[in-house]
C-alpha positions as protocol buffer text, in pm:
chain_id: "A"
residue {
  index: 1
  type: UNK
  ca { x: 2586 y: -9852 z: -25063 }
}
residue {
  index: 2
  type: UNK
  ca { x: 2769 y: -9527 z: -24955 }
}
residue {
  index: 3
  type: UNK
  ca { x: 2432 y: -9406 z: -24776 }
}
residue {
  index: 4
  type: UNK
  ca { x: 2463 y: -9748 z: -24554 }
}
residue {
  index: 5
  type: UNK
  ca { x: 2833 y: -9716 z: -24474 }
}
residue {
  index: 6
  type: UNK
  ca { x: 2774 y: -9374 z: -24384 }
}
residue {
  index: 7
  type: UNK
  ca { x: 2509 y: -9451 z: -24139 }
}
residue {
  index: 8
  type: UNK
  ca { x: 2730 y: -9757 z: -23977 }
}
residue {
  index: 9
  type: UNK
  ca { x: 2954 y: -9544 z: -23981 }
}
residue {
  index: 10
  type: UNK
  ca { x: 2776 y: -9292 z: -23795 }
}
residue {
  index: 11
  type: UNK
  ca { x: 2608 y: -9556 z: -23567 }
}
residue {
  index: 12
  type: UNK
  ca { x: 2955 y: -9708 z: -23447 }
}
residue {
  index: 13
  type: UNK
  ca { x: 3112 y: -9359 z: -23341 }
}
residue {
  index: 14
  type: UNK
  ca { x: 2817 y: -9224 z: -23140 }
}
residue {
  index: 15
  type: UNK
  ca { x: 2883 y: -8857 z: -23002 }
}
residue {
  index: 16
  type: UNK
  ca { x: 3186 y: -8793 z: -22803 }
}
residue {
  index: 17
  type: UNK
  ca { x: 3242 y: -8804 z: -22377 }
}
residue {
  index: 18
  type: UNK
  ca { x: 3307 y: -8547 z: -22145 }
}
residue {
  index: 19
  type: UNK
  ca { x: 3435 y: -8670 z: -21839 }
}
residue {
  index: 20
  type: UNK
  ca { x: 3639 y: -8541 z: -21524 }
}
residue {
  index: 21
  type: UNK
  ca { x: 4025 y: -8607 z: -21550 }
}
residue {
  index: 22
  type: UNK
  ca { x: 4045 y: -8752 z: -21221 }
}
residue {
  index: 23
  type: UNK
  ca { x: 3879 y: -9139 z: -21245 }
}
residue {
  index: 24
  type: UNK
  ca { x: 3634 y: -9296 z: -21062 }
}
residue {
  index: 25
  type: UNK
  ca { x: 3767 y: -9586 z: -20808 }
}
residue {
  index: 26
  type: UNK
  ca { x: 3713 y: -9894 z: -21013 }
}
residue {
  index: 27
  type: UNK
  ca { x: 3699 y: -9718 z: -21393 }
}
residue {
  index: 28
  type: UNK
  ca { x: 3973 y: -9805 z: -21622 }
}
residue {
  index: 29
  type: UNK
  ca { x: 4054 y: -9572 z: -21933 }
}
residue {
  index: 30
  type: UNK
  ca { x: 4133 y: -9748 z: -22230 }
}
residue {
  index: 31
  type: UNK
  ca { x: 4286 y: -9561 z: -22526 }
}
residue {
  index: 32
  type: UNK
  ca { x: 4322 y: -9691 z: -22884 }
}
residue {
  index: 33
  type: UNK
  ca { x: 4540 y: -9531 z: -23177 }
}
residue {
  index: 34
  type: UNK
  ca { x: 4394 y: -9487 z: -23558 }
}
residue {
  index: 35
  type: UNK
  ca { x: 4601 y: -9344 z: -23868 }
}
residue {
  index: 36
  type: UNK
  ca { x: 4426 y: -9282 z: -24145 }
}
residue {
  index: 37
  type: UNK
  ca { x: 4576 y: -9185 z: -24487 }
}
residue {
  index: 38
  type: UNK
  ca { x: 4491 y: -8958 z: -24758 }
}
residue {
  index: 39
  type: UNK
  ca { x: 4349 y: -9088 z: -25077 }
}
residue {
  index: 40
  type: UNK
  ca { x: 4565 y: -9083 z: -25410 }
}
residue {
  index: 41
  type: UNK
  ca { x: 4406 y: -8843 z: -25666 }
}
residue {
  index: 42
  type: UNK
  ca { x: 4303 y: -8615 z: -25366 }
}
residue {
  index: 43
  type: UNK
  ca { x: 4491 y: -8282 z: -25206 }
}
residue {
  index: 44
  type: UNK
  ca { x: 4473 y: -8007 z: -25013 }
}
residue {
  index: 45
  type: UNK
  ca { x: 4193 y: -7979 z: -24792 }
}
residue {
  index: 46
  type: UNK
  ca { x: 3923 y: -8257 z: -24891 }
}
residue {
  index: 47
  type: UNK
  ca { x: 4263 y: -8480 z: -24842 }
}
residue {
  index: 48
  type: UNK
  ca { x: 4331 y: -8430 z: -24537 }
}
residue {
  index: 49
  type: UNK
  ca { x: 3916 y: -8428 z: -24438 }
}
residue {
  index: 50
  type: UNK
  ca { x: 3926 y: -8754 z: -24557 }
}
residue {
  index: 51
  type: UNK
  ca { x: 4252 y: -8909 z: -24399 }
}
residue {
  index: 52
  type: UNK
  ca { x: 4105 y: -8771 z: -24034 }
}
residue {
  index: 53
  type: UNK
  ca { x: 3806 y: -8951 z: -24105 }
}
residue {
  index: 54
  type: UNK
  ca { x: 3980 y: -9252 z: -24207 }
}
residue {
  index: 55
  type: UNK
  ca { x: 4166 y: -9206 z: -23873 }
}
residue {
  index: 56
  type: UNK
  ca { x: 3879 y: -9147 z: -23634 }
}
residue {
  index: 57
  type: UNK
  ca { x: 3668 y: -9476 z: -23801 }
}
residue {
  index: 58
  type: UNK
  ca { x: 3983 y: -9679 z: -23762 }
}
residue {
  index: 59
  type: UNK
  ca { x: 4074 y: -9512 z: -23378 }
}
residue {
  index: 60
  type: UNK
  ca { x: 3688 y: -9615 z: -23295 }
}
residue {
  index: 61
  type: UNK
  ca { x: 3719 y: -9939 z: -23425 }
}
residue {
  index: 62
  type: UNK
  ca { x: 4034 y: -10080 z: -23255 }
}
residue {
  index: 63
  type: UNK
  ca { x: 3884 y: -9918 z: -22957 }
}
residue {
  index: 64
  type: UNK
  ca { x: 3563 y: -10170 z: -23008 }
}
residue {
  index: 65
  type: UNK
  ca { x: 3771 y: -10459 z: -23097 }
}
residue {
  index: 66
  type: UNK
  ca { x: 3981 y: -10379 z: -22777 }
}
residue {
  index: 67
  type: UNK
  ca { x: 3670 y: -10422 z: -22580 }
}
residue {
  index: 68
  type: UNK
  ca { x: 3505 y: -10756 z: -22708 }
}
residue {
  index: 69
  type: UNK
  ca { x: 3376 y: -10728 z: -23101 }
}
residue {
  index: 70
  type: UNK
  ca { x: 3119 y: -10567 z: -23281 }
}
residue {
  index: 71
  type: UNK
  ca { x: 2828 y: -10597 z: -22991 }
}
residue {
  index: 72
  type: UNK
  ca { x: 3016 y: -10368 z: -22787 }
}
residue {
  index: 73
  type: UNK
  ca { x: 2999 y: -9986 z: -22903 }
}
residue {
  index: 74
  type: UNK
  ca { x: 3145 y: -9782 z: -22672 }
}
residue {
  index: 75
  type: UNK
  ca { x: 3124 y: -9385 z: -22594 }
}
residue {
  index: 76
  type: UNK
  ca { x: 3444 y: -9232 z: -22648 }
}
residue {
  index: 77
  type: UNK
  ca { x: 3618 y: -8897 z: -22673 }
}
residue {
  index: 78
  type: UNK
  ca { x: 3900 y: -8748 z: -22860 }
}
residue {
  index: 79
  type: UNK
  ca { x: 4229 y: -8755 z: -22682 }
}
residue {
  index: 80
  type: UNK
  ca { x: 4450 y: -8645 z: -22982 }
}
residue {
  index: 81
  type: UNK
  ca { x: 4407 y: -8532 z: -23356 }
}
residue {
  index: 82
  type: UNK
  ca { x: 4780 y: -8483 z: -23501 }
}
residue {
  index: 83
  type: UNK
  ca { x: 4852 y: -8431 z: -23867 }
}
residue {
  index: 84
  type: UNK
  ca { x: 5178 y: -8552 z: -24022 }
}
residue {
  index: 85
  type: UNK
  ca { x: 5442 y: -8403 z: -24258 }
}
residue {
  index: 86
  type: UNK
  ca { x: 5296 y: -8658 z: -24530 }
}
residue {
  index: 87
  type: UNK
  ca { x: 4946 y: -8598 z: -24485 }
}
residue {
  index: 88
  type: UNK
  ca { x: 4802 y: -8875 z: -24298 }
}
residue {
  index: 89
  type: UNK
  ca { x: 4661 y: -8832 z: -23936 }
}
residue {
  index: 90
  type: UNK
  ca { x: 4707 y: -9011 z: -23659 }
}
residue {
  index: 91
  type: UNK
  ca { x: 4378 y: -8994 z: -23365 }
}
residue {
  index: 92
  type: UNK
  ca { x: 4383 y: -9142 z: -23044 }
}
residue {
  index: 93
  type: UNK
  ca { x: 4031 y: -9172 z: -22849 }
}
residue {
  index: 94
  type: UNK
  ca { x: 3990 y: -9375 z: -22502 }
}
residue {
  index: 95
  type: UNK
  ca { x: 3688 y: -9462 z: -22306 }
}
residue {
  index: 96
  type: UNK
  ca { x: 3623 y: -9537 z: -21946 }
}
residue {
  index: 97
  type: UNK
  ca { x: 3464 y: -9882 z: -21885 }
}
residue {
  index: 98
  type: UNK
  ca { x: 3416 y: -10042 z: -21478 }
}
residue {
  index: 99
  type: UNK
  ca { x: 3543 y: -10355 z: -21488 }
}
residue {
  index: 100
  type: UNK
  ca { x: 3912 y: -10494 z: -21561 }
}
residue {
  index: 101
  type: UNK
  ca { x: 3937 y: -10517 z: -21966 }
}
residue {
  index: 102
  type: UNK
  ca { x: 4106 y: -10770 z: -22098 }
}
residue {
  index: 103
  type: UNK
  ca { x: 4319 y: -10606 z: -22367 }
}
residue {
  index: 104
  type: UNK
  ca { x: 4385 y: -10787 z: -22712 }
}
């Protein structure tokens, strides 16, 4: 079970963009927002591994919901990584996609 979640898991997030700052005429960045929280019975460092984990699976997922479901899995790159006070983590990725997205 945790060897297939890890592999979705590694499937859906795919390795990261590089990208000029200036866009493309007709390219549209869309960015999407995942927090991810630290598990109770963990601390210190494995804690907050595991809350930006959370937070990049859940940034990479509203990203592919934002973009039409499951069959699409975009390329993406990191935008953001920003730890809080109470130990969550809050990532922001974005893609670049040519065609006027419909946002959900």
């Amino acid at each position: 079970m945790i060897a297939s979640v890890l592999i979705l898991l590694a499937t859906v997030c795919g390795p990261p963009l590089h990208w000029p700052a200036s866009q493309s005429p007709g390219f549209t960045v869309v960015q999407a927002k995942g927090i991810g929280l630290p598990p109770p019975g963990k601390s210190g460092v494995q804690a907050r591994l595991m809350a930006q984990r959370a937070a990049e699976v859940n940034a990479v997922r509203n990203l592919t919901r934002m973009l039409g479901g499951p069959a699409t899995r975009p390329s993406f790159r990191y935008v953001s990584r920003t730890s809080r006070p109470d130990g969550s983590v809050e990532v922001v990725v974005e893609t670049r996609v040519y065609r006027k997205v419909p946002v959900r």
